[in-house]
SETORGU-528479 format. One record per residue (C-alpha): residue in one letter; x, y, z. Coordinates in steps of 0.05 Angstrom, whole numbers, padded with zeros to 5 digits, always signed. Example, Ala and Ser with C-alpha at 12.3 -4.5 7.8 and 13.67 -1.06 7.14 Angstrom:
// residues 2
A+00246-00090+00156 S+00273-00021+00143 
***
This chain:
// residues 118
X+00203+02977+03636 X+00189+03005+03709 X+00123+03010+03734 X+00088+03081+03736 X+00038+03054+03802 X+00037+03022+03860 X-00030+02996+03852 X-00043+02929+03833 X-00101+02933+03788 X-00052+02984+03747 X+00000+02942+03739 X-00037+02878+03720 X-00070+02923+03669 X+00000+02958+03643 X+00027+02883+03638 X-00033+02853+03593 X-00038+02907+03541 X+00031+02913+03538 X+00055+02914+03469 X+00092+02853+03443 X+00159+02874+03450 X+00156+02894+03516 X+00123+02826+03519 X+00183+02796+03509 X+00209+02810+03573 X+00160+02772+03607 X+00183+02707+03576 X+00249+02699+03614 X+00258+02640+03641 X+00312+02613+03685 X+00379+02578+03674 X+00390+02521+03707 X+00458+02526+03757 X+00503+02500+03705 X+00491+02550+03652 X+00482+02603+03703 X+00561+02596+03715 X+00570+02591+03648 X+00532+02647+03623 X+00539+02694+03685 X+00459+02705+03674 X+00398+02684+03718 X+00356+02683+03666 X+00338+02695+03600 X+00285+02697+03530 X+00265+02632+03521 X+00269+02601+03454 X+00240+02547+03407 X+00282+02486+03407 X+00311+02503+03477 X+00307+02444+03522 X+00276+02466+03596 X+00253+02429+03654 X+00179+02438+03678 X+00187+02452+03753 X+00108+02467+03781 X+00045+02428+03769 X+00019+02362+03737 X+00077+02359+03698 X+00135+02373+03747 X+00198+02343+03731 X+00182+02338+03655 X+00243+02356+03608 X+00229+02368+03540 X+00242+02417+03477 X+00202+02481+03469 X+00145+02478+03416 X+00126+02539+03412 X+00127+02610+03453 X+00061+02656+03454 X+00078+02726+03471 X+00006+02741+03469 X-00012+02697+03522 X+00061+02701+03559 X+00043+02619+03550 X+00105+02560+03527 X+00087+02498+03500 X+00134+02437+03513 X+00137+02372+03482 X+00116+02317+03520 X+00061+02361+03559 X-00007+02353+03537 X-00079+02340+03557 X-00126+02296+03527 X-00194+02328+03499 X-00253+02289+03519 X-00260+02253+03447 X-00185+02231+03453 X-00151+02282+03414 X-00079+02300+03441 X-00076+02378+03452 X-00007+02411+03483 X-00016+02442+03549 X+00005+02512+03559 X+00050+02531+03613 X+00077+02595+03644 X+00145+02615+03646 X+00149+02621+03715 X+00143+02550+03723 X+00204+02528+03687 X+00281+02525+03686 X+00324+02530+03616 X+00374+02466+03622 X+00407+02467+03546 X+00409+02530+03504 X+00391+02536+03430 X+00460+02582+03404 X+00444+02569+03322 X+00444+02645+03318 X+00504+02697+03329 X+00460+02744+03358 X+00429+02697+03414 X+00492+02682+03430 X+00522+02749+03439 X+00462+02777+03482 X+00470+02713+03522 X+00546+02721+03537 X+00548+02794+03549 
***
């Protein structure tokens, strides 16, 4: 997926109506050191039930599994981090890959695992 201009405004427009599987790409995340030796990856799709580390903003430092992945927003959602609405109500705060670091894997599926240890 290269870039076709140099100009900003293009490429922030080519990224958000991008199609959704060229979305994908923009949800790697990085491995933590450990599985980066393991692995020999920096980083890679990130995954429901993955356990990550948040490593920027009000919830720095946070570990926790993720809840869900929105390709549409290029947004994670990760248990534990959450807001609370002004009547009380508990809503799950959405965070961008950017900000945080895979620390266990999810390998339930062959083909995870094989695109992971390539």
């Amino acid at each position: 997926m290269a870039m076709n201009s140099k100009q900003p405004r293009k490429q922030r427009k080519e990224r958000f109506t991008a199609p959704l599987h060229r979305r994908q790409k923009h949800v790697h995340v990085l491995l933590s050191p450990d599985l980066r030796k393991e692995h020999g990856k920096r980083n890679v799709q990130v995954k429901t039930g993955d356990t990550v580390k948040i490593m920027r903003g009000d919830h720095a430092g946070l570990e926790g599994l993720v809840e869900d992945v929105d390709l549409k927003r290029c947004q994670i959602k990760v248990a534990g981090a959450s807001n609370f609405r002004a009547d009380g109500t508990e809503v799950p705060r959405p965070i961008h890959p950017s900000n945080i670091m895979i620390t266990k894997l999810l390998l339930d599926d062959e083909r995870r695992e094989k695109s992971i240890s390539r």
